[in-house]
C-alpha positions, 0 to 999 in steps of 0.5 A: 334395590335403589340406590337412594335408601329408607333406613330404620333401625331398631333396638333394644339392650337389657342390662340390669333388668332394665331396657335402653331402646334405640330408634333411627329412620334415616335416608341413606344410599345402598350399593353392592361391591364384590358380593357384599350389600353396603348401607351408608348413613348419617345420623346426628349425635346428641350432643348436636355435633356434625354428623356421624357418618355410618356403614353397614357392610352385609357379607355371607355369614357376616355384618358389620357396623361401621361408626366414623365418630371421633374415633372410628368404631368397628362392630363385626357380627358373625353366628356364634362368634365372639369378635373383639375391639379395642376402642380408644375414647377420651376417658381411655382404652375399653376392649368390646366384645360382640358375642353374636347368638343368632342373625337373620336376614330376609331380602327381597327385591326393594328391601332388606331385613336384619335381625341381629341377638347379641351380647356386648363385653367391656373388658370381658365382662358381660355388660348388656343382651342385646336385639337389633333390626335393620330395615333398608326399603328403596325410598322410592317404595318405602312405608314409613311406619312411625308406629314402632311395630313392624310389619303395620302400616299406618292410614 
């Protein structure tokens, strides 16, 4: 994989019969340290603020998201493993949970793929199933596929 990297991200959380999805193609950089695979990216918040740095940090077994906003927010990902966090935000203090159900990862040589099931907590309490793809393809070798289906291309 190269350094300069195509990053796609997609997602959906089910709560209450109803469905939150989420989007993002970004450009990022990808390097490895001491075994583990590391995805860096911006994205722009929406409230249209400086942007917000991210990490994704892919381990043996383990994943972990990194948000560097106002307060840095820390998601850890591990198979039938329940990791906690307290986050601090303006409005208070909120402990989340990320029960993770099943994680899939496919890598070949220009591309990684990332499928994560989960479930999120607030204050231990069950607030949303949730599904994320993580697509990292070396820019130089990327298909953009604004299609939403995976695994199409466009002509």
């Amino acid at each position: 994989m190269t350094k300069d990297v195509l990053v796609n991200i997609t997602g959906a959380h089910m709560a209450d019969g109803q469905t939150d999805d989420i989007s993002l193609i970004t450009a990022g950089t990808y390097y490895m340290k001491n075994g583990k695979r590391y995805i860096i990216y911006e994205e722009a918040p929406e409230d249209g603020s400086g942007a917000i740095r991210n990490t994704i940090k892919i381990g043996e077994g383990k994943i972990e998201m990194i948000k560097n906003l106002d307060v840095r927010t820390h998601m850890i990902f591990e198979e039938d493993k329940t990791n906690v966090s307290c986050f601090v935000t303006p409005f208070g203090q909120m402990m989340v949970g990320v029960s993770t159900d099943r994680i899939r990862m496919e890598e070949q040589p220009d591309q990684i793929r990332v499928k994560i099931d989960y479930t999120l907590e607030v204050n231990y309490q069950k607030m949303s199933r949730c599904h994320i793809e993580i697509e990292v393809s070396s820019r130089a070798s990327a298909s953009l596929n604004l299609s939403g289906k995976q695994g199409e291309q466009e002509e």
